[in-house]
C-alpha positions in Angstrom: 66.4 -80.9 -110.7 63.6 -80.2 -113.1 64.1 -78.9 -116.5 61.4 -76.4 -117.8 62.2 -74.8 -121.6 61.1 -71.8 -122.6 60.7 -71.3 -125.9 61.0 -67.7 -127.5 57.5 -67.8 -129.2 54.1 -68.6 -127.2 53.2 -70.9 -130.1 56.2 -73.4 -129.5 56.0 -76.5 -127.6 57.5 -77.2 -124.1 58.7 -79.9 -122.9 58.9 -80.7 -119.0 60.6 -83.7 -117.2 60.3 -85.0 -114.4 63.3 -86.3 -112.7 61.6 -89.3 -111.4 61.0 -91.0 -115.0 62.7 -88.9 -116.9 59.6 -89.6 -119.3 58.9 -86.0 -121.4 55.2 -84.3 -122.4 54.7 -82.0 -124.7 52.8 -79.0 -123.1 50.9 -76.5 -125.6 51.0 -73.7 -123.4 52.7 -71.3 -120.6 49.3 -72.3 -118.6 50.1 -75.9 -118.6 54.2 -75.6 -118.0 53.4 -73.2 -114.7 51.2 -76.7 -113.2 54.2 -78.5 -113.8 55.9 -77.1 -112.2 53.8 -76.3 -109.4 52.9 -80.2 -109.3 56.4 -81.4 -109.4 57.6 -79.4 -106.8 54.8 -80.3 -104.9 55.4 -84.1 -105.5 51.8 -84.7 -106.7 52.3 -85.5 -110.1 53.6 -88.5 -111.5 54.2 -89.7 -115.2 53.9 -92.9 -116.4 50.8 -95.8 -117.5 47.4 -95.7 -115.5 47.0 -98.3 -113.2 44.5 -101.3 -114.6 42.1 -99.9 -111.8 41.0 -96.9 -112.4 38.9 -96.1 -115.2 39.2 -92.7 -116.3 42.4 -91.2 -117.7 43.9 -88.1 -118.4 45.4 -86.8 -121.5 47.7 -83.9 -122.2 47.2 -82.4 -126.1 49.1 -81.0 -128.4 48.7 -80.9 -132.1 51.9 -83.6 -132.2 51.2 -86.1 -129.9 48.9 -87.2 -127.0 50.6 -88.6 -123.3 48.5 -90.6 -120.8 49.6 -89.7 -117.0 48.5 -91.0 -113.5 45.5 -89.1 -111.8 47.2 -86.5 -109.7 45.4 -88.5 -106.8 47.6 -91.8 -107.1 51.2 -90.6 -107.7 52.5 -91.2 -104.3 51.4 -95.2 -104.7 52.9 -94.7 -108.8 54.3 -98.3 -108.4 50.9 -99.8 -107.3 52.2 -102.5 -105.4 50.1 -105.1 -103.5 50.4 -103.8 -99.9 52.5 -107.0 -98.1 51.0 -107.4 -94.8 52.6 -108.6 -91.4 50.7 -111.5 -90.9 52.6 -111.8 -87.1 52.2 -107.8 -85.9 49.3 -108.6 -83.6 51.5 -111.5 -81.6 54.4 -109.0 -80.8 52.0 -106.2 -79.7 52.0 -105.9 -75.5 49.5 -104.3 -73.8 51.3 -101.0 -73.2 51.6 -100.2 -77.2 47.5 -100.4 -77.6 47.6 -98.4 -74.4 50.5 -95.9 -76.0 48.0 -95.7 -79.1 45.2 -94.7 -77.7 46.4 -91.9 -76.3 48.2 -90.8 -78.8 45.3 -91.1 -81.5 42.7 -89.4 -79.3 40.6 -93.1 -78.9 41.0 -93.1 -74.8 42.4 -91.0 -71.9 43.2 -91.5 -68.6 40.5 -89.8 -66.7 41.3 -87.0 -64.5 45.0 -87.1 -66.0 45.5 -83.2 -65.0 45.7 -84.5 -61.3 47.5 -87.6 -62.4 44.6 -90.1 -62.9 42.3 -91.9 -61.2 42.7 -95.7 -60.9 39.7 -97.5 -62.8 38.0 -94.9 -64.9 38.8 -93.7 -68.5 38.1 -90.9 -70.9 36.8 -91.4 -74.6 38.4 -89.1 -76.8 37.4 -87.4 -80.5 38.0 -90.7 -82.3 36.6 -93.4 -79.4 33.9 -91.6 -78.6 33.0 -91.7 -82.0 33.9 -95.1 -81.8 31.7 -96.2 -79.4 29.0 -94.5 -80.5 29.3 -96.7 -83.9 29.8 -100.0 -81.8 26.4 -99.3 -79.8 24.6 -98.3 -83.1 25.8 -101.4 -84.8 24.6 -103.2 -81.5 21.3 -101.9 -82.0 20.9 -102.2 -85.5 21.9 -105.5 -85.7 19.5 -106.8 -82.4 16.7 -104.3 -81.8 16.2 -102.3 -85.4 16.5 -105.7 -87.8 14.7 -107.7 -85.4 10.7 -107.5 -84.5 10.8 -110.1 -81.6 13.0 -107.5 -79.3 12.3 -104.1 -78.6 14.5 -101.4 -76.6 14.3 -99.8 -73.2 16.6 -97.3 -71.4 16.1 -97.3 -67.4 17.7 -95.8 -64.8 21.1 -96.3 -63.2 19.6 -95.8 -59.5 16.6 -98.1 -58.7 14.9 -98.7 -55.6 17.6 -100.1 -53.1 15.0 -103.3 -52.5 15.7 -104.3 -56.8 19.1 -105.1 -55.3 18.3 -107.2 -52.3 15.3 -109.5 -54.0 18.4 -109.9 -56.9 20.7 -111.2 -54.7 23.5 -108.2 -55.2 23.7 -107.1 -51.7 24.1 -110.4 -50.5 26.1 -112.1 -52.9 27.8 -109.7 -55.7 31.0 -109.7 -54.2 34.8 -110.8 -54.9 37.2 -112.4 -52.6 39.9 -109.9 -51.4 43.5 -110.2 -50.0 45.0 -107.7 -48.1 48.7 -107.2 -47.4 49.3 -105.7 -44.1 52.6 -104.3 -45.0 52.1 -102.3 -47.7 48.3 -102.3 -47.2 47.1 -103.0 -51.1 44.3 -104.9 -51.5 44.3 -108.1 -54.5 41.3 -109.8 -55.9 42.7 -113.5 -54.9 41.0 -114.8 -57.6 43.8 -112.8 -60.1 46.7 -113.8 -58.0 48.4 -117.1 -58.5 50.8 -119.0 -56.3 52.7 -121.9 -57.1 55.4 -124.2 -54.8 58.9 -123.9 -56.0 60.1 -127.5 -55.9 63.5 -128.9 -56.7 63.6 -131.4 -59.8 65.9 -134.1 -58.5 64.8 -134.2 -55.0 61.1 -133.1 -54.7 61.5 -130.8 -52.0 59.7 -127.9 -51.3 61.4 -124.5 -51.3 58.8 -122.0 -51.0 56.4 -120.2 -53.2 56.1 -117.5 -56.1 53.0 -115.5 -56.3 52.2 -113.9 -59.4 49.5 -111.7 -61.0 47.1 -113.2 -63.7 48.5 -112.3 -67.2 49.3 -114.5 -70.3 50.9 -118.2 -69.3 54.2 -116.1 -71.1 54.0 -113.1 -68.4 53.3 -115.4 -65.9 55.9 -117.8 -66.1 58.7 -115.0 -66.7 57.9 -113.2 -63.4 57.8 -116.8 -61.7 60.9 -117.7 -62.7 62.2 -114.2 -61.7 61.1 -114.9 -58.0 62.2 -118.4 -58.4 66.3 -117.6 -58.5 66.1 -115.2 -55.9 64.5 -117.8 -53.4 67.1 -120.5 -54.7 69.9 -118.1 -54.1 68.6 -117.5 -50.2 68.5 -121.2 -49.9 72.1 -122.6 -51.3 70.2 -123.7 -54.6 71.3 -121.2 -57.1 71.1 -122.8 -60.6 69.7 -126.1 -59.6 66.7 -127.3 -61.4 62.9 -126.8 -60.6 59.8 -128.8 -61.5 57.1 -127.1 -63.4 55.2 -124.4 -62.0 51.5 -125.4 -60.9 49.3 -121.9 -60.7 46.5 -121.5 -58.6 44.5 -118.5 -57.7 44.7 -118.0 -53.9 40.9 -118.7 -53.2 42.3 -122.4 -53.1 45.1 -122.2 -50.8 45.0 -123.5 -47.4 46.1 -121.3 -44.5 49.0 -122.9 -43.9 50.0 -122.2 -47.6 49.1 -118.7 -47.3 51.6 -118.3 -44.3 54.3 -119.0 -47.3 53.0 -117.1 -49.9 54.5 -113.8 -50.6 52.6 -110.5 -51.3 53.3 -108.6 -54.9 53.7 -105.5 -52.8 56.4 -106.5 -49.5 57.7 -109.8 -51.4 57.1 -111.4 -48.0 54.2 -113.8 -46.6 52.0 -111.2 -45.3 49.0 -111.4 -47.0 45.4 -112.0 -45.5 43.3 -115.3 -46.0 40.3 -114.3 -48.7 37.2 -112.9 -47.3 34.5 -111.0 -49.9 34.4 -107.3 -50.8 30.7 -106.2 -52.2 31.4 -104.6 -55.4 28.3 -101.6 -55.5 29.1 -98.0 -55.1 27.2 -96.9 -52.2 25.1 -93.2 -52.7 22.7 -91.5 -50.6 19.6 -90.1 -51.8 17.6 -87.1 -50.6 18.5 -84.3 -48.0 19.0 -86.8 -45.5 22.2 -89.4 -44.8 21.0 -92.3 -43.3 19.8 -95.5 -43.6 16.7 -94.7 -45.3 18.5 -93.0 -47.9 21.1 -95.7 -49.2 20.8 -96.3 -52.5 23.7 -98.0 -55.1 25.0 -97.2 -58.6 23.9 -100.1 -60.4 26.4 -103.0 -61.3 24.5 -104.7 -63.9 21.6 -102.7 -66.3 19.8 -106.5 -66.2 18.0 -106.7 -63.2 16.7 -103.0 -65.0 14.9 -104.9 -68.0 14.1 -107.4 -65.4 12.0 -104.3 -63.2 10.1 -103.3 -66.5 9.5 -106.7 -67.9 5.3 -106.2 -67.2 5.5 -102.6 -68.5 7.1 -103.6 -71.2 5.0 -106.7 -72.0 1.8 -104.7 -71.5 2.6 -102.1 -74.2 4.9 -103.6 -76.7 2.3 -106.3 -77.7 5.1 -108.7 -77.7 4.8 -112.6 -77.6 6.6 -115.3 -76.6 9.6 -115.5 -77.4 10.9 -111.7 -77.1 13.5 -110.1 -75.8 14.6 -106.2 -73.8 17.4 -105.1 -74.9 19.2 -102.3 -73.2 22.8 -100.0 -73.6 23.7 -98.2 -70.5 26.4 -97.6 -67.6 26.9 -100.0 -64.7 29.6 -99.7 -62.1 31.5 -101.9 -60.2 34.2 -100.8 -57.3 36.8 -103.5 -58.4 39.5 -104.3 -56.1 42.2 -104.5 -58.5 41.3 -102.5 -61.8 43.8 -103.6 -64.5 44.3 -104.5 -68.2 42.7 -100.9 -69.6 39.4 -100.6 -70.1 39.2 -104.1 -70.2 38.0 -104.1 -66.2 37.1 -100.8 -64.8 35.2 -99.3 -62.2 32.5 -97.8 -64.6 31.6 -99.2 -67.7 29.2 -99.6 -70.1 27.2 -102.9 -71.0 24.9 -103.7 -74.1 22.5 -106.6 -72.7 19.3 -108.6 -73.9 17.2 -110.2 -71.7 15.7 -113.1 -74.5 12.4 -114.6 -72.6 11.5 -118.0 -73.6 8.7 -120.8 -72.6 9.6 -122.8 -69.6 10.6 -126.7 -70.0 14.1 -128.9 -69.7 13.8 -129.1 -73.7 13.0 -125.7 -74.3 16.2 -123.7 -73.6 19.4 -125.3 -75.3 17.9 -124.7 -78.8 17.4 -121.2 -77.9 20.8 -121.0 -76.1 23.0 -122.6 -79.3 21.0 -119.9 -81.6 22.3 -117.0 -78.8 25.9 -118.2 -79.1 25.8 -118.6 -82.7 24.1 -115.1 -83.5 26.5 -113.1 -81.0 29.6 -114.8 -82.8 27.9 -113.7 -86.1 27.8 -109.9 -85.0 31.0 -109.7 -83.8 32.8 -110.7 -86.7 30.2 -108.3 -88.7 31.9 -105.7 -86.7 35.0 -106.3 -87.4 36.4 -109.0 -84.8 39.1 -111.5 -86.0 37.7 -115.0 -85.9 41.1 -116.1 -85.4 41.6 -114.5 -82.0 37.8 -115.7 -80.6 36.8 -118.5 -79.2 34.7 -120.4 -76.2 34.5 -121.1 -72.8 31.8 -123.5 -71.8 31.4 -122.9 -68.0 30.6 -126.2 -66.4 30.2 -127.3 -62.3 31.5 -124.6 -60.2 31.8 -122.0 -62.7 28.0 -122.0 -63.1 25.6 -119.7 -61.2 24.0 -121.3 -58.9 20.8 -120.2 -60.6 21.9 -120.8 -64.6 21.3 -124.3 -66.6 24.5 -123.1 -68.9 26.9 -120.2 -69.7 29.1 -120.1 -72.8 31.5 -117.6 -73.0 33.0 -116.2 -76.4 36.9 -115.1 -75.6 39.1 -112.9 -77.0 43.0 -113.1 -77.3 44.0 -110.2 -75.9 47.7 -109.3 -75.3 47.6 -110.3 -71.7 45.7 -113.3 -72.6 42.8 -114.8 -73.6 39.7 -113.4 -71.5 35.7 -113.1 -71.3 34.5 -111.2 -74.2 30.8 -112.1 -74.3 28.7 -114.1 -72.2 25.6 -116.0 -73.4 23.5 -118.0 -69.9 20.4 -119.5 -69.6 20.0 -118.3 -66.3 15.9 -120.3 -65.9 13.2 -117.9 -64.4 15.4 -116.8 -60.9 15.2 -113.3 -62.0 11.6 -112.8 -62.6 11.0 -115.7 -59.8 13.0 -113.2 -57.1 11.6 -109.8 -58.1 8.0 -111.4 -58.2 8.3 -112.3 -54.6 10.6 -109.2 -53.4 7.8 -107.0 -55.0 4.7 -109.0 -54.7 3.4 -108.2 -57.7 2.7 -111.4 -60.3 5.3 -111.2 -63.4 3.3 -114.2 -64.7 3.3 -114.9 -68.4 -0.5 -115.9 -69.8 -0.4 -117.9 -73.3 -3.0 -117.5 -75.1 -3.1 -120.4 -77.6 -2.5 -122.7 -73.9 -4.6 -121.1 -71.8 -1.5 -121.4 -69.4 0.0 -118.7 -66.7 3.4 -119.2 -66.3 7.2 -117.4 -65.3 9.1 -117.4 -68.6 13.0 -118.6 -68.7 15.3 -116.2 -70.1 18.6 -116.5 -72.0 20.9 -113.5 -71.6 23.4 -112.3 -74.1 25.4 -109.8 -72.7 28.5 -107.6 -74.3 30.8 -105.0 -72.7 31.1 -101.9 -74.9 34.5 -101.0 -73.7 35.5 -104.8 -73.9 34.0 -105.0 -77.5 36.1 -101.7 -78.1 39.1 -103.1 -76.6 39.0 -106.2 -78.8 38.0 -103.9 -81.7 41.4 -102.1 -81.8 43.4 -105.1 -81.4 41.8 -107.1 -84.5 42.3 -103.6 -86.3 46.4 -103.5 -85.5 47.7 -104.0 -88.9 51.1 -103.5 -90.3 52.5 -103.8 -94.1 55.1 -102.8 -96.6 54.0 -100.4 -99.6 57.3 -100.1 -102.0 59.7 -101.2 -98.8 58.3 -98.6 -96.6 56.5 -99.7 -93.8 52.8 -98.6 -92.7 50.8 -99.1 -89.5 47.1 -98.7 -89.6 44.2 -99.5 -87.8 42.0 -101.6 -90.1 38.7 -100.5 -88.6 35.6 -102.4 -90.7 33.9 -99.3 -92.8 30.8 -99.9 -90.1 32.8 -98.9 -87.3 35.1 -96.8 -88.1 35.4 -93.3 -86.5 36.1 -91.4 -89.6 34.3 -92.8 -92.0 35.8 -90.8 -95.2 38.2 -88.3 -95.6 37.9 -86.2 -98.1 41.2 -84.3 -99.2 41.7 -81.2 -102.0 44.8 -81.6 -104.3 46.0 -78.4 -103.7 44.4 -75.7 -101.1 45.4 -72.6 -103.4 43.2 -73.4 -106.4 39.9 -71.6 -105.6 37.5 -73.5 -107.9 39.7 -77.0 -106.8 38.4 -76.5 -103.4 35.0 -75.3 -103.7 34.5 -78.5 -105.2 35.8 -80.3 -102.7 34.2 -78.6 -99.7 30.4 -79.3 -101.5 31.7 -83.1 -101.6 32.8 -83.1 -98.1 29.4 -81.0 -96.8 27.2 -83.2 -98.7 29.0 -86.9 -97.2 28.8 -85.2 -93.9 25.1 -85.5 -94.1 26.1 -89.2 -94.1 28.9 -89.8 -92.3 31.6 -88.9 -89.8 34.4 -87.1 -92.6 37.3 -85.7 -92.3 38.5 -82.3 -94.2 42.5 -82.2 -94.6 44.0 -80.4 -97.2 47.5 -79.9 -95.8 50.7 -81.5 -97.0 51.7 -83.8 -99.4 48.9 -86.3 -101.1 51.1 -89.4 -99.8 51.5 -87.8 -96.6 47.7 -87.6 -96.0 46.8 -90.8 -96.9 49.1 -92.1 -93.6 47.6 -89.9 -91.3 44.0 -91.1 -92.3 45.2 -94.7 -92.0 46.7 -94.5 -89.1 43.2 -93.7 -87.6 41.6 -96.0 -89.2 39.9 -94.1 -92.4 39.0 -96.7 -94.5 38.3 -94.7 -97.7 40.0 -91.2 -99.1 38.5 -89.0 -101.8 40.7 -86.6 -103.9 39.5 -83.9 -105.6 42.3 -83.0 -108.4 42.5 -80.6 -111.4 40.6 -83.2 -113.6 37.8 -83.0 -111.4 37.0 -79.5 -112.3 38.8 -78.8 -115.9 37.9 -82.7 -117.3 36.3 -85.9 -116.2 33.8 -84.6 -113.2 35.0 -87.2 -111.6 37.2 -87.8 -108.0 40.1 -90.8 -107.0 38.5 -93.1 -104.1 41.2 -94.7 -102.3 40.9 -98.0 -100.3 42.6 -97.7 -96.8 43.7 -101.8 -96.8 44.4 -102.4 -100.6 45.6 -99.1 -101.5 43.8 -99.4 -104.8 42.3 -96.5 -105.9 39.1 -96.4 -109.1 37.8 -92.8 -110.7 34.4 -92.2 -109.7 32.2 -89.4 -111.3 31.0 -87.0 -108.5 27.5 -88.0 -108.7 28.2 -91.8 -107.8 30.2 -90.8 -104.8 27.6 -91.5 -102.0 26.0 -94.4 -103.5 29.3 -96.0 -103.8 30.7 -95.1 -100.6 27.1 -96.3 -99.1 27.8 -99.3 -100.5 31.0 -100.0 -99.0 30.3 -98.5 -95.8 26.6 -99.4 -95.3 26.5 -102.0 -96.9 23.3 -100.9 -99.7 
């Protein structure tokens, strides 16, 4: 317990210790014993030298002798230790942990959840919508606002039906589909692989496992798993197989696919391939008919394509400039899986980069694209360690693109498309020019030449980027043997950006001070107010979504130094900042000026 002495005159000194440290300080006053107490109860004060960090400290005086203690604001972390951080967290993490943290931190929802969800569509909630605001903003910013060569548009998610037959969506923007005609589910068969089950020693044949796409791990467990049972129904249990060799089932022959068994009966009674156009159909108007179809669109490009003379007519732009554009796009996918990493409604954040025509023209452009979108997602926050590229080549081409480079991210069922950058030549402009009939031509003015410009496109998914946000921002560490899990958003992008937290929530003056900090940073930023619970305590719950700085108003704010604790979210550190300096410094940090 505490020991607290009362002595029989006012005048004497009293000593108070604290069980922790058992280290003594000579109080003057009645005044000063009653906040001992109150703070050692309360667990917020601890005794012992300032840490090298901060730069203020505080001194307790009597006529005899004068004691330096911690700031109220850092005696949970007393022992200041380096945080040590779990450099292998990230690989252990599945899927269904990001998916279990979402929820439970408010980022996303199922949506619809009330009448047990609806497959392919999700719900951002306090923290990811903020969230995804910051990840457009950052977007834009760092492409539209910082740039004078591209300039902004917004268009509609419904255009005239004919945009999407001169683009070549109603035609070709489809997926190949498998059907089982047992259980009646439907498969993209370009995310289903098969593979022959074939004895080691003799070479024979078996049969075949069919798997959904996942990581090579995934994929190979759930092989193997329908591996034994079709060696147990043929007289081969525990004999040796070869390898597996995957393949999606847009390469199988018929023959194979008579041998192939569906995820959903186990048995070979899925369909050849055949495509499945991937637009939402709508009707517009009073009447349903023919003349009234119209789609959702699945892409917001062919929408900057649509305005590119508008656009060039009024921005006063040159060559080379780019649209850029943030908006829905929805896509009915056959199989909807892995989160919000493919949905049925999404959102995209595209630029449609026009360049001069010519063979030698493009690739310089192209390599610049590639290395500029790398460059802004690491400024966001991306680990470089879980991106890299995939250069399409042949067949994986557009038949209308020169090149398409794709940056990747490791994701825990694999490593997928995160960004795409293609030089996809003048086919857009080309089609809509003809579909329309009005010229989309491009006059230079130093040439004297009219001409179709080229175009590069960078394009990012917003709920992909998010996705591959909160997995580089999984973190765990040890603080003092107890382990911490956080999400280490970057200050840019993070939901909350401060939160500001009063010592104690009794002390009147304490927490006037505090709210006039907090009102005046929300003029700023997204802050949190939380003044419940242990100081230690409320540090976790603001890393655990992600807060990259706290500020702690104590008693030496208002009876000393003027000044607050600032608290780093990653480090743990914590420097004294006078009140005044508290939103450049935090600008600083979080802006970056």
């Amino acid at each position: 317990g505490t020991l607290i002495y009362f002595p029989s005159q006012k005048s004497s000194s009293t000593v108070a210790t604290n069980p922790c440290t058992s280290i003594s300080i000579i109080m003057p006053s009645y005044r000063n014993v009653a906040l001992a107490m109150f703070l050692t109860l309360h667990g917020a004060l601890g005794f012992g030298l300032r840490s090298s960090s901060s730069t203020i400290a505080r001194r307790t005086m009597s006529k005899a002798t004068t004691t330096t203690v911690y700031s109220t604001a850092e005696a949970t972390e007393s022992e200041k230790e380096t945080p040590i951080k779990n450099e292998e967290a990230y690989s252990k993490v599945k899927m269904e942990d990001i998916v279990s943290l979402c929820k439970r931190r408010g980022i996303i929802f199922p949506s619809s959840e009330i009448y047990n969800g609806f497959a392919g569509f999700f719900d951002y909630g306090p923290l990811g919508s903020e969230l995804k605001k910051n990840v457009k903003d950052s977007f834009w910013r760092h492409f539209v606002q910082r740039r004078e060569d591209i300039v902004g548009i917004d268009s509609s998610i419904i255009h005239n039906p004919t945009t999407w037959q001169s683009s070549g969506h109603l035609d070709g923007f489809s997926d190949p589909m498998v059907d089982c005609k047992e259980t009646k589910l439907r498969y993209r068969a370009d995310q289903l692989f098969c593979s022959p089950v074939t004895m080691e020693e003799c070479g024979t044949t078996v049969g075949f496992v069919c798997v959904l796409e996942a990581n090579d791990e995934d994929m190979v467990k759930a092989a193997n798993t329908q591996a034994k049972k079709l060696l147990k129904e043929n007289d081969r249990k525990g004999q040796k197989i070869q390898p597996f060799a995957f393949k999606d089932l847009t390469q199988v022959s018929e023959e194979e696919m008579g041998q192939i068994p569906s995820p959903g009966s186990g048995k070979p009674t899925l369909t050849m391939p055949r495509d499945f156009n991937l637009m939402f159909q709508t009707n517009v108007g009073a009447m349903q008919d023919g003349s009234s179809v119209a789609y959702l669109r699945p892409e917001t490009a062919q929408g900057i394509f649509i305005n590119y003379k508008n656009v060039l007519g009024t921005s006063r732009q040159k060559l080379p400039f780019g649209i850029a554009q943030i908006g829905k796009a929805f896509r009915n996918e056959i199989t909807p899986r892995n989160f919000i990493f493919r949905s049925r409604e999404f959102e995209q954040m595209e630029i449609e980069y026009f360049i001069p025509p010519g063979d030698d023209v493009w690739q310089p452009f192209h390599e610049k694209w590639i290395a500029d979108s790398r460059a802004f997602l690491e400024s966001v926050g991306l680990r470089d360690d879980l991106m890299g590229y995939d250069v399409h080549e042949g067949d994986g081409l557009a038949h209308y693109a020169r090149a398409c480079t794709d940056i990747t991210f490791k994701f825990p069922f694999g490593e997928q498309e995160l960004m795409g950058i293609a030089a996809r030549g003048d086919f857009d402009l080309t089609s809509h020019s003809e579909g329309s009939g009005k010229t989309l031509d491009y006059f230079d003015e130093e040439t004297k030449e009219k001409f179709i410009p080229h175009v590069i496109e960078p394009s990012l998914g917003v709920d992909r980027c998010i996705l591959a946000l909160i997995c580089s921002a999984y973190a765990e560490d040890e603080i003092n043997g107890e382990k911490r899990n956080y999400l280490s958003f970057h200050p840019s992008i993070a939901p909350v950006k401060v939160s500001v937290l009063p010592l104690v929530k009794n002390k009147e003056p304490l927490v006037k001070a505090a709210r006039e900090l907090f009102e005046k940073l929300q003029m700023r930023w997204n802050v949190s107010w939380d003044q419940t619970g242990a100081i230690g305590r409320r540090y976790r719950r603001a890393d655990e979504i992600g807060v990259p700085f706290c500020v702690t108003v104590d008693f030496e704010t208002i009876e000393d130094d003027g000044a607050v604790t600032i608290r780093d979210r990653d480090t743990t550190e914590q420097v004294r900042i006078p009140m005044d300096e508290v939103v450049p410094y935090l600008s600083k940090m979080i802006d970056g000026y």
